[in-house]
C-alpha positions, 0 to 999 in steps of 0.5 A: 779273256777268250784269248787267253784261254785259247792260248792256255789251253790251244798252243804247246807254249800255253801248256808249257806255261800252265805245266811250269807255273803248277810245278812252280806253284805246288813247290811255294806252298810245299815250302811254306807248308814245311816252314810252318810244321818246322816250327809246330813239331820242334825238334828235341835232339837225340834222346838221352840215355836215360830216357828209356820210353818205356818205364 
């Protein structure tokens, strides 16, 4: 575990990979996150004319 942790945290390749791997990990739960409100607020379309929103 400790060399894990050393190459993570001690070596350019290690932050590449821990940089890379959050850029790629923020990017699925986005996808996901999106996914799921998509189908929470479904879109309508465009308005009619005759709903004025108002009165």
């Amino acid at each position: 575990m400790d060399t894990i942790f050393s190459f993570l945290f001690g070596t350019r390749e290690g932050l590449a990979v821990l940089f890379f791997g959050g850029i790629v990990i923020v990017a699925i739960v986005a996808f996901l996150l999106e996914k799921r409100t998509s189908k929470l607020y479904v879109d309508r379309g465009p308005k009619q004319d005759d709903d004025s929103g108002l009165f």
